[in-house]
N, C-alpha and C positions, 0 to 999 in steps of 0.2 A: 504494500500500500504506500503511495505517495505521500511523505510527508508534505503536510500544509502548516504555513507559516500563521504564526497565531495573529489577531487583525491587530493593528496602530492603533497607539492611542494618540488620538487628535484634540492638539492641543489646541486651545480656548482660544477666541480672540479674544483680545483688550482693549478698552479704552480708558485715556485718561480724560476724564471734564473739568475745567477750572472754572468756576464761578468766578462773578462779580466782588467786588473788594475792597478796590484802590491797593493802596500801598500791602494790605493784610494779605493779598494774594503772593506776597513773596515769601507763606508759610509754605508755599507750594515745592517750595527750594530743597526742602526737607523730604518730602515725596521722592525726587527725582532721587536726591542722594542714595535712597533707598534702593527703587528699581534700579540704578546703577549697581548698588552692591551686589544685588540679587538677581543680576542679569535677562529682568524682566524689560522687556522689548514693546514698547504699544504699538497697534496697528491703528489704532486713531486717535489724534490728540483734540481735541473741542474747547476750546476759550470762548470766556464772554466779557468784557469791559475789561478792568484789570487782572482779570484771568486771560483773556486775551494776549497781552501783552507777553506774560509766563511762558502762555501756548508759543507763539511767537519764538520767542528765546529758544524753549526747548527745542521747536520743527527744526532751526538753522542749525545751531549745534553750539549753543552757547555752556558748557560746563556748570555744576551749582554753584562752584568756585567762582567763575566769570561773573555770573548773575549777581553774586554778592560785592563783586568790586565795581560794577555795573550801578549801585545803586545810586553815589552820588551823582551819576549822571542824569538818569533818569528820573530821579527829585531834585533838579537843581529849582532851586527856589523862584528864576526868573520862568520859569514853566508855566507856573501858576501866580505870576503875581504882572503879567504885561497885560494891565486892563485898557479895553475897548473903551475909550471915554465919548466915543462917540452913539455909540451902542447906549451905554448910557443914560446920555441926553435922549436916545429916543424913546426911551422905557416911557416916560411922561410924556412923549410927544415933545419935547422941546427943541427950538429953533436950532439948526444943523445937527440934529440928532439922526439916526439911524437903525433902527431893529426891525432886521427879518430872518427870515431862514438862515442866511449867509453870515450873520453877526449873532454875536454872542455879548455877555462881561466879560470873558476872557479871550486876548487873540491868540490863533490856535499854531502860528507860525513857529515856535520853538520848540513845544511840542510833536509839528510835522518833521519837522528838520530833523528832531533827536529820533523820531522812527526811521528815516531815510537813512541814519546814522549806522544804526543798528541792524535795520533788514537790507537795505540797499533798494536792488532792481530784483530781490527774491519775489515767485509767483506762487501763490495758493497751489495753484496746479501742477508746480512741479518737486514737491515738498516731500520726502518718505521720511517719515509714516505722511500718513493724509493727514492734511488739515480742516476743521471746518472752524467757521468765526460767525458767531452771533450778532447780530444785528440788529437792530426796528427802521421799519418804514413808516417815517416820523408823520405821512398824512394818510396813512390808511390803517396804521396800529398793530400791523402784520408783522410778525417776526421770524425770521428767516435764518439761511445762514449762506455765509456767503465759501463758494470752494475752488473760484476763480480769479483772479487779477491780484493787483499787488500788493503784496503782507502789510505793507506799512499804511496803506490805505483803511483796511482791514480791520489793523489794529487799535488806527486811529477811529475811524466809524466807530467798532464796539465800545469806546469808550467816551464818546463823545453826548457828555453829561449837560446835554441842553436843559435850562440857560445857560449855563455854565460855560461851555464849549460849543462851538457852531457845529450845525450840522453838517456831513458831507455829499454833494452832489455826486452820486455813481451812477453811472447807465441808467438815467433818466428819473431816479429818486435820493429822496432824500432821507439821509442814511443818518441814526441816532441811535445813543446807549442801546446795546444788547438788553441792560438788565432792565429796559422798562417791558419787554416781553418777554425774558425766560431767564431769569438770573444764573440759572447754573442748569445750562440745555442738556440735561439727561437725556429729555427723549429724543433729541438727535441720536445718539447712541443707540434708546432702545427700537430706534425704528428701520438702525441697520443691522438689526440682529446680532449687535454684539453680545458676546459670551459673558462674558466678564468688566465692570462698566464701574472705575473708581473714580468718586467725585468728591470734588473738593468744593466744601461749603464754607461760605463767614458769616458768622453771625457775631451781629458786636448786643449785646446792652444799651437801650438805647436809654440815652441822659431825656429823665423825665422836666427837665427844664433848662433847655437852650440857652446861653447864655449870649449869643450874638447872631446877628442872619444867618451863617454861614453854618453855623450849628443848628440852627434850625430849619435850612435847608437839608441839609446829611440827615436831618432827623429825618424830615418826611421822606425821603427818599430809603432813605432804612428801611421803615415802618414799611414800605408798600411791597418791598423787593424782599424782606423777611416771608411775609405772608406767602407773598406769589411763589417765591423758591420752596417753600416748606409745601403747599397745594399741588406743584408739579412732581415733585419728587414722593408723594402719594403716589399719584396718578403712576410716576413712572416704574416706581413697585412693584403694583400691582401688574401692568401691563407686563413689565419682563419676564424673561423664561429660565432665567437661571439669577445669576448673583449681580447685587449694585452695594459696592463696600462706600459707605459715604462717610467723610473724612470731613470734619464739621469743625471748625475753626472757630471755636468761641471767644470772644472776648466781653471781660469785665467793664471794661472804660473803652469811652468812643475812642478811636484813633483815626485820624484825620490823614488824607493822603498825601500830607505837606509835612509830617511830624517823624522828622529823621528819627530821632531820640526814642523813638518809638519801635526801630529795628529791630532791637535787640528782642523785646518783649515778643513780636512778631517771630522770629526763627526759632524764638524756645515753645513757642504755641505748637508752632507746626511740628516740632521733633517730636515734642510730648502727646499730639493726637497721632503721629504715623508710629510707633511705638507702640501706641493701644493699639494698632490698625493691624500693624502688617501680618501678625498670625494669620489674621480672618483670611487676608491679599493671597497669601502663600497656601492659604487651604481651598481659599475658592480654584485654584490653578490646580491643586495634587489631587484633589477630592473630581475636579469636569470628569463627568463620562462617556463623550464622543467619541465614539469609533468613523474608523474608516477603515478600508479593507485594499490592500495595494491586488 
């Protein structure tokens, strides 16, 4: 009798998801360090606003090392502090004032530039692992993901916290924050039938009293994008066929995405939630039971 070879075991695919964040999505640092030690490979990476960014770094081949000497670039303070004063004037309508789609309080020029920095002329499209980038279609509410043109476009769209930042015009819309339609797009994942599907969540503590606009700006936007991420990731449970290891980033005090001093507390978060994590990561992969038969 012909010996027959016993069937393969087929191994799971992966994805990693980064949620929305700001500066708290470089808990994600911690993540990667991991899958590097443990020579865990993803077949899809999915960003959305400052998880975007993470995605971004990761797809190119930026190191967790890189990423952290990276950071005073990426926060340099003139980022977020060259306001629109003509934007401004038009919030009230006032004489040579200006606000529409195209303007914001904040000019997005230095921020563009430090993406072109960072990604160059890299494409969605030609990215291994795949990339996809979270977005909103800022006049129809639609959320999407985008798996074509250029990273820094990309990155910059998911993030683009109107008022805050202008929107951007792509192939004939207008492109805003990922997280006002899916803060941390699991079901991107579970709708490609991935196997295995690690997401990285923030949730901060929200300060029940604001103490200036800007705080009470990040309040509301918290508040709405907490809710929405915690209801989709229901949703995305339920729907999937096998494992979603969700890697939940909490913080006690708001941390603001301009608040260097604040690094530190961020990368101890993250080691100390992948820590409790990565058994679960390592068993969801040893434990898949997908056959295939050569």
């Amino acid at each position: 009798m012909m010996a027959t070879n016993p069937p393969k075991a087929k191994q799971p695919t992966i994805a990693v998801v980064t949620g929305s964040g700001g500066i708290k999505t470089f808990a994600a640092v911690a993540l990667y360090e991991f899958l590097d030690e443990a020579g865990i490979v993803p077949d899809l990476l999915i960003g959305c606003s400052g998880g975007a960014l993470m995605t971004g770094l990761r797809a190119t081949g930026y190191s967790p090392s890189q990423m952290l000497d990276l950071i005073p670039e990426i926060m340099k303070p003139e980022l977020y502090s060259k306001i629109d004063y003509r934007a401004l004037l038009g919030i009230p309508g006032l004489p040579f004032g200006r606000f529409d789609l195209s303007t914001a309080i904040l000019k997005p020029d230095y921020m563009k530039a430090a993406h072109r920095r960072l990604f160059g002329e890299r494409r969605l499209e030609d990215l291994d692992p795949a990339v996809l980038i979270q977005v909103t279609d800022f006049q129809t509410g639609e959320g999407f993901v985008l798996d074509r043109g250029l990273l820094s476009d990309a990155v910059y769209a998911s993030g683009a916290l109107y008022p805050a930042l202008p929107l951007l015009h792509l192939d004939g819309r207008w492109l805003v924050d990922g997280a006002f339609s899916s803060p941390c797009p699991v079901m991107e994942a579970v709708k490609r039938n991935i196997d295995i599907i690690i997401a990285i969540t923030v949730e901060t503590r929200l300060d029940a009293e604001p103490g200036n606009f800007l705080a009470l700006f990040n309040y509301s936007q918290s508040m709405c994008t907490n809710l929405l991420m915690k209801n989709q990731m229901v949703t995305a449970i339920n729907l999937h066929h096998y494992e979603i290891v969700q890697l939940n980033m909490r913080f006690d005090r708001p941390v603001e995405f301009w608040q260097l001093d604040a690094i530190p507390l961020v990368l101890e978060t993250g080691r100390k939630v992948v820590a409790e994590k990565k058994d679960q990561i390592l068993s969801a992969i040893d434990n898949f039971k997908g056959h295939e038969y050569e």
